[in-house]
N, C-alpha and C positions, 0 to 999 in steps of 0.2 A: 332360882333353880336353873340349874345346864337345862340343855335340848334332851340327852339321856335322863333327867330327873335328878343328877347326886346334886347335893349341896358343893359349893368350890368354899374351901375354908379362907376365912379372912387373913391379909397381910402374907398372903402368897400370888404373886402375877400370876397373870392366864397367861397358859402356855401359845404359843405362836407356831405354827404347824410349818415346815420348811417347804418349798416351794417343788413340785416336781421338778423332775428331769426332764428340758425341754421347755417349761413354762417360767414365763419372766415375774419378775416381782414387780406387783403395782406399785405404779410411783404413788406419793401422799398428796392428796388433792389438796391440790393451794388453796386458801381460805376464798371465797367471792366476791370479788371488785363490785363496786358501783357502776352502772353502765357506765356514765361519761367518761371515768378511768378508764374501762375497757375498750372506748371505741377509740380515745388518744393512744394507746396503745398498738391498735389495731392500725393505726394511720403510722405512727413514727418504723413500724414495723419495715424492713425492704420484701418489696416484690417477686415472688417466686417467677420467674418465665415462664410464661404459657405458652402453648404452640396449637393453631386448630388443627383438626383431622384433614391429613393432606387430600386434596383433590386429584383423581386423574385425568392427566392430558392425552387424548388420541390422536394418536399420530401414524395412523394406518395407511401403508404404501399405497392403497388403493380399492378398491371394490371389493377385492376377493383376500386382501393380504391381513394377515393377523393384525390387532391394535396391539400398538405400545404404551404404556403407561409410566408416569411418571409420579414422583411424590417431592410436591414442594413446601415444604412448612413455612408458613402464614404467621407470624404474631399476634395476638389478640392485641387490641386497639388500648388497653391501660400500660401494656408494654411500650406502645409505640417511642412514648418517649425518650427511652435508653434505647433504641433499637437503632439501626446504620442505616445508611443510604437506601441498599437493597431491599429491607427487612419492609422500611417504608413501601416502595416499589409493591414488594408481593402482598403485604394488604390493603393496597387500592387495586391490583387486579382479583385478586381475592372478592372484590364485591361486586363482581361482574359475572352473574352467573352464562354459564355453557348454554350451547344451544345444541337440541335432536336435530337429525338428518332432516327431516321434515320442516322444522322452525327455520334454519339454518336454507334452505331451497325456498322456502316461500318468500324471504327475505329477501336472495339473491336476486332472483323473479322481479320481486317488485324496485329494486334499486336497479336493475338494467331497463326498466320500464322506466320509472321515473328520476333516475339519479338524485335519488331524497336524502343529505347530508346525515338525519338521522338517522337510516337505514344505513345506512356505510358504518359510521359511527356503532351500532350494536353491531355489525359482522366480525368490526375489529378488535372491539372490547374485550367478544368471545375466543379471541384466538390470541390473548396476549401471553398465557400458558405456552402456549406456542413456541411464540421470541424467546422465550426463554429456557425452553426445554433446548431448544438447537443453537440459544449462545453459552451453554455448558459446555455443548462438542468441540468450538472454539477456545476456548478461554484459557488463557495465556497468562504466564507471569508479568509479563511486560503492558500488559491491556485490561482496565476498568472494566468487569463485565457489564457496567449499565450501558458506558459505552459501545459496546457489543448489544447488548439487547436497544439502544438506540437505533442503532443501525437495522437492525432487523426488525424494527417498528415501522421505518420506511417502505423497506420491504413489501409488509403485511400490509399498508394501508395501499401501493402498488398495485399490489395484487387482486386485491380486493374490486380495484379498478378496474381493471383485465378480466376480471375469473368472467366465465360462462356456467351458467346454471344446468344446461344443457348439454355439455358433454359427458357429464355420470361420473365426475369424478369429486370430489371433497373438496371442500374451501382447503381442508388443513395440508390437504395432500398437493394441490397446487401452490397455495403459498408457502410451502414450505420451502421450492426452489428456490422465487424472487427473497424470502429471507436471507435462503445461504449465499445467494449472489450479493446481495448489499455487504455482509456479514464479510466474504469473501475481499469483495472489493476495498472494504476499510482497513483489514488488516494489510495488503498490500498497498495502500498507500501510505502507510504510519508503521511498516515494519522498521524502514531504515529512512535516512532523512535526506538519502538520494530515494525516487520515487523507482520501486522495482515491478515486473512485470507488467510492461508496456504491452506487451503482446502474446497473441494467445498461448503460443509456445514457451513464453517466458510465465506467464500464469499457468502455465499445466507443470513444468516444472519448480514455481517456487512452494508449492504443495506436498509434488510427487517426489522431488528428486532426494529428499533424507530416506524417502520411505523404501523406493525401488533400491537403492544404495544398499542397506542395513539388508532387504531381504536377499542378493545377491552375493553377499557375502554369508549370511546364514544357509547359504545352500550351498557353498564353497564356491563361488564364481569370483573374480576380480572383477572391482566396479569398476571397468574401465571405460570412457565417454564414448567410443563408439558402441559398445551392449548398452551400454544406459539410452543412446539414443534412440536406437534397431528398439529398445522396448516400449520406449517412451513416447516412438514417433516423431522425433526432433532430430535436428542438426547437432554433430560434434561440438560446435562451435557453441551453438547454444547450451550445451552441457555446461561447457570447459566456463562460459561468461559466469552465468548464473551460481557455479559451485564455487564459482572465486569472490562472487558477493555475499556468497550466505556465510562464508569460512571468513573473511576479510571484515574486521569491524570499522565502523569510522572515525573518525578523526580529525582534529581542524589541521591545516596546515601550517597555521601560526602557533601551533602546539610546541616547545620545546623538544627538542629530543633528547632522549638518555642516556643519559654518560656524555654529553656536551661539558664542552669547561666553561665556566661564568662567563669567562671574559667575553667567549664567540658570542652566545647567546645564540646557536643555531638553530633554527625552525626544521620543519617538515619541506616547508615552501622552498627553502632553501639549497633543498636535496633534489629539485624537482628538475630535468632535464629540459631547458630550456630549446625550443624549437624555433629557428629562424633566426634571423638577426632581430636585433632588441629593437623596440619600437620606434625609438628616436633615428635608429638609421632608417628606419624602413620610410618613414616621413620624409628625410631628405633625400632618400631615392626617388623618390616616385615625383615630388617638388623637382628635383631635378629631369626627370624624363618629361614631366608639363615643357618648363623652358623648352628643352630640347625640341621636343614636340612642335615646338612654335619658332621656331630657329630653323627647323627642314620648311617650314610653309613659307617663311621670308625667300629662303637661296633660291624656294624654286620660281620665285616671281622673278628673280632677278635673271632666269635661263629666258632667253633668245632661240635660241637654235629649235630647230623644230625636235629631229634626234634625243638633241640634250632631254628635252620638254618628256619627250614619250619615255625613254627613257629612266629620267624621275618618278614620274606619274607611276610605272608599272613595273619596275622591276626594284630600286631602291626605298620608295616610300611610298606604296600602292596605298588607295583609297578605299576609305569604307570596310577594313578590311579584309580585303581583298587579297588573292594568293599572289605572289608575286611570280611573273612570270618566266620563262625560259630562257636562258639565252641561244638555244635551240629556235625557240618561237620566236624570237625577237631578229634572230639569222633569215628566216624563213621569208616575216613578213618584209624585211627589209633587201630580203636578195642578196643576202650576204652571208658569210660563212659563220659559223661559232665564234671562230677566234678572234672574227671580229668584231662582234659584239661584243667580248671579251675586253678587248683594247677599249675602244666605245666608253664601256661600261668604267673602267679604271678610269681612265682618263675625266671621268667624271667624278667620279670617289675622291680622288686626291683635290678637286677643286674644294669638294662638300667639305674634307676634311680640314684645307685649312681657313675656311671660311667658319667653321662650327672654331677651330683654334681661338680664332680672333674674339668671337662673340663670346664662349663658353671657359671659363676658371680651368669646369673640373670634367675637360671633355674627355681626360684620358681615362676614365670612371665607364665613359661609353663607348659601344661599339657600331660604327655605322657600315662594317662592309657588309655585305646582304649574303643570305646563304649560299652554300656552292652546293652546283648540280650534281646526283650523285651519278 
């Protein structure tokens, strides 16, 4: 009998009712496996990803300033092993629960009290959300953010050292500086492979200077280095260095250049304005002025004459030295005129000279008259 009571006549199907509008047709339940089938199944199966319910990080400017939150998805621990570097990373801080305002101060308290490794140890565990909430604000195509959040692990443990329980302000809100400082400082020494912003005006610009740029023209002004500096608080000069290193990429100098013909085989190095004379002369000038050097200390042993002797000593190849003297003051102390000194003085030069002649190859290379009085 139907559920209404008729009889359904034999060797005609039951009718199948069509499915509303809106509702899906039940699939046909598979026949029931054998558990052990069912759990090899269950295994050879891939893993859907799971992600735990993000935590949030507070990162409140201070006492009175709003908190900020963040959300950073965690892997659950059957993931971990297709998961990357980072993923690693955020589920071992993940098991490090936060600490209240309260927890967080009694803590502080007892590790300025006793500097207890583990007490340092939970302050920073707590704050590793932290590093990583402000190595987001950094992160760069060019730079690993573990490397960034390394950096800013220093920071925090730093900090941690430093902080005072007792000024009323938050672990997170203090460390958050010495973060951005480490954080800060890495990317400036790994930005280019000459090391940039040596100094502070060179650090406040390799920051500022895209940024003050980009708004000065957005507001129709010409970025030009002296308004960039008037804003910036720098020197022209410091503009003009800094925006020729961040526009200027680098380069070896043994690098080929382009469009050279095979044959030169031209470098960079090769283009490079060479300053001074080339090394090898420089070496046999200076070899050369030793001799010399010791060639005026012979003649003047071999002067007699008192005049000659002073002379020598203080006007031609003075000692220690020493300014050479006047022929004015050489007039004076001797009671004698300028010009005679003058004479004096020649008369002694042409001795020195053909006596260096004798001794010296390459004396014509040197000059031995002594300056004139202006």
């Amino acid at each position: 009998m139907s559920p209404k009571g008729k009889a359904r006549k034999p060797g005609k199907p039951a009718k199948v009712r069509a499915p509303r509008r809106g509702q899906a047709t039940a699939k046909a339940r598979a026949p029931a496996r054998p558990p052990q089938e069912e759990e090899e199944r269950r295994q050879e199966e891939p893993l859907e990803p799971e992600v735990l319910e993000p935590e949030a990080v507070d990162l409140d400017a201070g006492e009175e300033g709003p908190a900020a939150e963040t959300t950073l998805p965690v892997p659950v621990e059957r993931d971990l092993a297709r998961a990357d570097a980072l993923q690693r990373y955020m589920a071992e801080v993940a098991r490090h629960p936060l600490l209240s305002r309260e927890e967080e101060h009694e803590l502080a308290v007892k590790f300025q009290q006793t500097r207890d490794p583990d007490l340092a140890y939970r302050l920073v565990t707590a704050n590793l959300r932290l590093v990583v909430k402000i190595a987001h604000e950094y992160r760069r195509a060019a730079f690993n953010l573990l490397d960034l959040i390394q950096e800013g692990n220093v920071g925090l443990m730093h900090a941690v050292q430093k902080y005072d329980p007792f000024r009323g302000v938050k672990l997170s809100s203090y460390a958050a500086w010495w973060i951005r400082a480490y954080i800060l400082r890495y990317l400036m020494d790994n930005w280019r492979m000459v090391k940039l912003g040596t100094t502070q005006a060179q650090r406040k610009l390799f920051f500022n200077l895209r940024k003050e740029q980009e708004r000065l023209l957005s507001q129709g002004f010409e970025a030009a280095p002296k308004l960039l500096a008037e804003k910036l608080d720098v020197t022209e000069q410091d503009v003009r260095e800094m925006d020729q290193r961040l526009s200027n990429d680098e380069f070896s100098i043994d690098a080929p250049v382009l469009g050279a013909q095979d044959e030169t085989r031209q470098t960079h190095g090769d283009r490079l304005v060479q300053s001074g004379a080339p090394v090898d002369e420089q070496l046999a000038d200076k070899e050369l002025r030793r001799i010399f050097k010791a060639k005026l200390e012979e003649f003047g042993k071999t002067l007699t004459a008192e005049k000659d002797r002073y002379l020598f000593e203080n006007r031609i190849a003075p000692r220690d030295d020493r300014d050479p003297m006047t022929l004015q003051q050489i007039g004076d102390l001797w009671g004698v005129t300028r010009e005679r000194a003058r004479q004096l003085e020649a008369r002694l030069t042409d001795r020195l000279r053909e006596y260096l002649r004798r001794e010296l190859p390459d004396f014509g290379q040197l000059s031995v008259n002594p300056k004139e009085d202006a």
